[in-house]
C-alpha positions as CSV (number, residue, x, y, z in Angstrom):
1,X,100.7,123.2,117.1
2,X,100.0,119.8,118.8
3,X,102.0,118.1,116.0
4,X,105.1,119.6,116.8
5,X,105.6,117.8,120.0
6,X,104.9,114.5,118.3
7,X,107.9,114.8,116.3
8,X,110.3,113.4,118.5
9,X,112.2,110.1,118.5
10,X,111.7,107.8,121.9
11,X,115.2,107.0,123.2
12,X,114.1,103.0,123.0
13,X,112.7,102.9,119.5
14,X,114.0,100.3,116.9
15,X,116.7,100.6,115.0
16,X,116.2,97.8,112.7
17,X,116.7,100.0,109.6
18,X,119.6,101.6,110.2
19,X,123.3,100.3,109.0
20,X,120.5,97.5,107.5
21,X,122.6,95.4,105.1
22,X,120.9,94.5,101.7
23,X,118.8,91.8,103.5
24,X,117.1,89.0,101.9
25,X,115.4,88.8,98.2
26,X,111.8,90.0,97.9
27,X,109.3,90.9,95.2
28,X,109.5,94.0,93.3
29,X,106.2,93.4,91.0
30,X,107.6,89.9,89.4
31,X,111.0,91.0,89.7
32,X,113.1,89.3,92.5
33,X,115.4,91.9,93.7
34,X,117.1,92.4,97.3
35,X,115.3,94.4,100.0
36,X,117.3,97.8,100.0
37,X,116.9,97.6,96.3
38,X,113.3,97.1,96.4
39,X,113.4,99.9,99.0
40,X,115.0,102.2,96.4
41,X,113.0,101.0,93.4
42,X,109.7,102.0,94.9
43,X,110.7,105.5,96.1
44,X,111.9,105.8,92.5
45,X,108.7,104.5,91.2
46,X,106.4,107.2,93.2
47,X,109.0,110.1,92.5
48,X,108.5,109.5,89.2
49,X,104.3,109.2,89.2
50,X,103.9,111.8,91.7
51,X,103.0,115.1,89.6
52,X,100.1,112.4,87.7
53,X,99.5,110.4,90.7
54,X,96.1,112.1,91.5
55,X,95.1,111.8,87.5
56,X,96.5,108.8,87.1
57,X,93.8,107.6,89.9
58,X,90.9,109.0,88.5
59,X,92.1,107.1,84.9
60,X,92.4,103.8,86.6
61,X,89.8,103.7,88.8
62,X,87.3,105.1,86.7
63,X,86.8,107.9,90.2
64,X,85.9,104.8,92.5
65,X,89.6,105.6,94.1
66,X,87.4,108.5,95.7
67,X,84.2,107.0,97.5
68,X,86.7,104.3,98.5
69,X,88.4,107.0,100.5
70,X,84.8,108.1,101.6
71,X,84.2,105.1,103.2
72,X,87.4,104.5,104.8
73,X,86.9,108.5,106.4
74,X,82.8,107.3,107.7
75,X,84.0,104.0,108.8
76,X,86.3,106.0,110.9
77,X,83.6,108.4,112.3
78,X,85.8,110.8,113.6
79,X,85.2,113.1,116.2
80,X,86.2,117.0,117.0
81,X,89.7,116.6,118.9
82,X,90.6,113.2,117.0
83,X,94.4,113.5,116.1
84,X,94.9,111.3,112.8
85,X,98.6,110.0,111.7
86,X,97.7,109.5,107.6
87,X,101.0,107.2,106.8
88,X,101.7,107.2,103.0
89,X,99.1,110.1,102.5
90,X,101.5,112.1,100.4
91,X,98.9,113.6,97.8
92,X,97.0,114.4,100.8
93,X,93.3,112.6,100.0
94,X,92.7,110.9,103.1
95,X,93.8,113.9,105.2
96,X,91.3,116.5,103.2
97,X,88.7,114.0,103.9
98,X,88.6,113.8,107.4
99,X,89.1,117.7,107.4
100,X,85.8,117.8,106.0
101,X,84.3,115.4,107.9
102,X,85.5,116.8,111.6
103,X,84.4,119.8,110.1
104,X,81.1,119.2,109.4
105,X,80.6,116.9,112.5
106,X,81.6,120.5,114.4
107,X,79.3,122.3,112.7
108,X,76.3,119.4,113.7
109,X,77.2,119.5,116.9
110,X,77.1,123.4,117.2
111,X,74.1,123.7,115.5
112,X,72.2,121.2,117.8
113,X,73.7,123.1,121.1
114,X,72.1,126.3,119.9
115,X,68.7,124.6,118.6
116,X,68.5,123.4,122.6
117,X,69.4,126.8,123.8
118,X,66.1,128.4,122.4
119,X,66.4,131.7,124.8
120,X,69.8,132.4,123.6
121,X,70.0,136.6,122.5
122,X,71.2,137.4,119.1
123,X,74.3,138.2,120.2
124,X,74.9,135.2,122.2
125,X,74.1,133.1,118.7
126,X,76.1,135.4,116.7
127,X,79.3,134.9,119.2
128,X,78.6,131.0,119.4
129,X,79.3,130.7,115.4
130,X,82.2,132.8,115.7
131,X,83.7,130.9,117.9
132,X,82.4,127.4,116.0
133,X,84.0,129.4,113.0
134,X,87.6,130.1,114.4
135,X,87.7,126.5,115.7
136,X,86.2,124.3,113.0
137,X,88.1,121.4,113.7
138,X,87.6,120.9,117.4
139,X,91.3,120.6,118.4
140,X,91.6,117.6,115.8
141,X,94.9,117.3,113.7
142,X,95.8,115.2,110.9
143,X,99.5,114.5,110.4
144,X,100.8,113.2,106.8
145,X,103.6,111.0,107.0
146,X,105.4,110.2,103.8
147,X,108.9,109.1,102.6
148,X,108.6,110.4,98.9
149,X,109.8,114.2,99.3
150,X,107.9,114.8,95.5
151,X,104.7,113.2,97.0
152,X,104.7,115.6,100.1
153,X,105.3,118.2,97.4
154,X,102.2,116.9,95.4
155,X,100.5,117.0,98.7
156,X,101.1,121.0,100.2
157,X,100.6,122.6,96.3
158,X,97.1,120.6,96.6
159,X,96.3,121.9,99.9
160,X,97.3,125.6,99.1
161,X,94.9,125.4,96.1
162,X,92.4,124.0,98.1
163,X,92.5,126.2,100.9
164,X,93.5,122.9,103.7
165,X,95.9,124.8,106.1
166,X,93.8,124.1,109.7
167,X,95.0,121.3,111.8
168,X,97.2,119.8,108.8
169,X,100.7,119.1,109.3
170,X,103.2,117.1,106.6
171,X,106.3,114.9,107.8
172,X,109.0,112.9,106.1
173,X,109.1,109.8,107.1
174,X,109.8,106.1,106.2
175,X,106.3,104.0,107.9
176,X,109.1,101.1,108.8
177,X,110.9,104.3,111.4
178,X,108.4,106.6,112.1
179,X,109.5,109.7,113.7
180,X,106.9,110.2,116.6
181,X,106.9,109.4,120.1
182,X,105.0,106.5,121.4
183,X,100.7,106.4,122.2
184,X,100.0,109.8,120.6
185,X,97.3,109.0,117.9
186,X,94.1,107.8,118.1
187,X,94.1,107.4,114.4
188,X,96.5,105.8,112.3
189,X,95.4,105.0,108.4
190,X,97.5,104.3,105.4
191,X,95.8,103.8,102.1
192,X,97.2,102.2,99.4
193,X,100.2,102.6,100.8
194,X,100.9,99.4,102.7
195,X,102.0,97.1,99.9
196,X,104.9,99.5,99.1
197,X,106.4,99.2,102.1
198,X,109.4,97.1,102.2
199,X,108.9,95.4,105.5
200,X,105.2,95.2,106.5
201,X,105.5,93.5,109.7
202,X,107.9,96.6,110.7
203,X,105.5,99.3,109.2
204,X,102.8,97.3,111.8
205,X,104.7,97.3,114.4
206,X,105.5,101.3,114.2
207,X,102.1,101.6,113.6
208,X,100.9,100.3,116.8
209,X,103.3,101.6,118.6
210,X,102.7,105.5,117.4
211,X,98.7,104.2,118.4
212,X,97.6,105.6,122.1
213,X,96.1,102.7,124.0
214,X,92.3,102.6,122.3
215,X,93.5,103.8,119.4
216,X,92.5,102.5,115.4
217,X,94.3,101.3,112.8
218,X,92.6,101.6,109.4
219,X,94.4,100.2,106.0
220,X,92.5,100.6,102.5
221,X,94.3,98.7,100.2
222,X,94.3,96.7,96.8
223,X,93.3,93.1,98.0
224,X,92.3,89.5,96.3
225,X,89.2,89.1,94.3
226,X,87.3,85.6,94.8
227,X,85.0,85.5,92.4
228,X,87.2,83.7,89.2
229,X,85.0,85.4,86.7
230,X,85.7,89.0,88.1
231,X,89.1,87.5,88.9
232,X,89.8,87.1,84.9
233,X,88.5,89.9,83.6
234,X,90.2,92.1,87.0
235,X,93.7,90.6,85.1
236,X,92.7,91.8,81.9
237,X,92.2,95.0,82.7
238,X,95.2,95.6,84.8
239,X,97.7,94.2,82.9
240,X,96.0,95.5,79.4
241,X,94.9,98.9,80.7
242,X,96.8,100.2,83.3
243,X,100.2,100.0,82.0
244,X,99.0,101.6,78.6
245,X,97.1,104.5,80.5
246,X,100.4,105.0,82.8
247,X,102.8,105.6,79.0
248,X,100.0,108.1,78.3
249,X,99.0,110.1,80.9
250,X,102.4,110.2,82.8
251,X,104.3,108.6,80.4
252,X,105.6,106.0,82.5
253,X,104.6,102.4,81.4
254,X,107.2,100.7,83.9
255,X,105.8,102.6,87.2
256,X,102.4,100.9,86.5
257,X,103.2,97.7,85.3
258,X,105.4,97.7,88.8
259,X,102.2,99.0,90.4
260,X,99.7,96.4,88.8
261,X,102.5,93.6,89.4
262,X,102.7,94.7,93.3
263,X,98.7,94.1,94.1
264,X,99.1,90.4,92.5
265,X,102.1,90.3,95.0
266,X,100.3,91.8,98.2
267,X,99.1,89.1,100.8
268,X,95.3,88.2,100.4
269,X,92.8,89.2,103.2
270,X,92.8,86.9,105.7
271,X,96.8,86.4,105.6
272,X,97.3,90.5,106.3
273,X,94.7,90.3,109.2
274,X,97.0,87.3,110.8
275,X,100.0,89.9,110.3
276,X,98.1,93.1,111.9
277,X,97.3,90.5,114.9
278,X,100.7,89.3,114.8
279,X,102.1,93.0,115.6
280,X,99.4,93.1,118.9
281,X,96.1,94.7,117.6
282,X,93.1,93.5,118.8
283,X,89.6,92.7,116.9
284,X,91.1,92.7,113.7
285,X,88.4,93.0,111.1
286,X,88.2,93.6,106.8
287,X,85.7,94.4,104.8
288,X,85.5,93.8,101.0
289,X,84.8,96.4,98.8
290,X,84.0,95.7,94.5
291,X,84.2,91.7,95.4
292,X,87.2,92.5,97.2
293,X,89.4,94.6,94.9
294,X,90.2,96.8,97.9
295,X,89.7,96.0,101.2
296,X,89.8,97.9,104.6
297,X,91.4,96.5,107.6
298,X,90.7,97.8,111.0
299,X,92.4,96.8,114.2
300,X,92.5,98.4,117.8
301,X,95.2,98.8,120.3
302,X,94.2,97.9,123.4
């Protein structure tokens, strides 16, 4: 397996998180707490959520969680041979997606070869899906990279049911320290992920490093919403709704109040675009989805 290899630490990589000292206050939702306990707060928080994390969604959301995903994955366009690092990916959504989608790009791609190959024998057609068939995925790999153990858990129950086992790796790993060698994706994404991370400008910076040269960076993530009307009625929901559906699906009113609490926290959309330029990437772009409830944020290393 390709993803083996990747899991390997560069002798020059930072260190900036280990022996780290309890560092200065930050936000954990409205609480002001210190970074390592914010650190340990959060991978509390998703511990906790992670067997109703995929319900949960659906309940808050109303589904749109899902064809947010779906446009992250076509905004992507992958390609046969792409090898995605999915940061965060724990439950394993974004990861399934672009299964699919390599999968089906494979499958367009063989189909057209054979429909230009018009004197091809039955048995050369018969052969050519066979071989389409035992290598679906053209070479591409996804790699999940989380640092919630219970998440990852979440993650490989889903893909056994599912039947994901192709090309699909799962790490443990903290996005601030990631544990891959430098310039081996050409993929990175992380969705709704990033504003859980304790230092964002570190998770950045790993990110682009991890990035070959050429290589994307794709964040879908809760974001600002401009319109004050939308804006109002956004509030009332979340802190009204989400808290009280989080006590009774998973029984955990604190985890969603912390996660409703965080997006108000999370830098708007034109200050995180200044950040992913500020760890190197290059035509740094976001697009607003729902009046910018979530946005995506794309960036290229160059």
């Amino acid at each position: 397996c390709r993803c083996r290899a990747l899991l390997r630490r560069p002798a020059g990589a930072p260190q900036a998180l280990r022996g780290m000292a309890a560092g200065p206050d930050m936000h954990f939702g409205f609480e002001t707490v210190t970074e390592e306990e914010r650190r340990e707060k959060i991978y509390q928080v998703f511990e906790s959520v992670a067997k109703k994390y995929d319900v949960m969604n659906d309940s808050m959301t109303l589904g749109i969680h899902r064809v947010w995903k779906d446009i992250l994955i076509n905004r992507m366009n992958p390609t046969p041979g792409t090898l995605l690092l999915d940061v965060a990916g724990g439950t394993g959504d974004i990861a399934f997606r672009f299964i699919n989608y390599v999968r089906s790009v494979r499958q367009q791609q063989l189909q057209r070869k054979l429909k230009h190959n018009q004197n091809l024998s039955w048995q050369e057609i018969f052969e050519s899906y066979q071989e389409g068939n035992s290598n679906s995925l053209g070479d591409s790999q996804v790699v999940v990279c989380d640092i919630n153990r219970e998440m990852l858990k979440v993650g490989k129950q889903k893909a056994q049911h599912l039947g994901y086992s192709e090309g699909l790796s799962w790490v443990l790993g903290n996005a601030e320290e990631l544990p891959f060698d430098d310039d081996n994706f050409d993929v990175y994404t992380i969705a709704f992920g990033i504003r859980n991370v304790t230092r964002i400008d570190l998770a950045l910076q790993e990110a682009y490093r991890v990035l070959k040269p050429g290589g994307r960076f794709l964040c879908l993530e809760f974001s600002h919403v401009s319109n004050p009307v939308l804006s109002s009625l956004y509030d009332l929901y979340s802190f009204q709704v989400i808290p009280v559906l989080g006590e009774i699906i998973a029984g955990d009113w604190k985890s969603y109040q912390y996660l409703v609490e965080s997006i108000r926290q999370f830098p708007p959309q034109e200050e995180l675009k200044a950040m992913i330029e500020d760890a190197g990437f290059f035509k740094v772009d976001y697009e607003n989805l729902n009046f910018g409830i979530v946005a995506i944020h794309s960036g290229f290393k160059l």
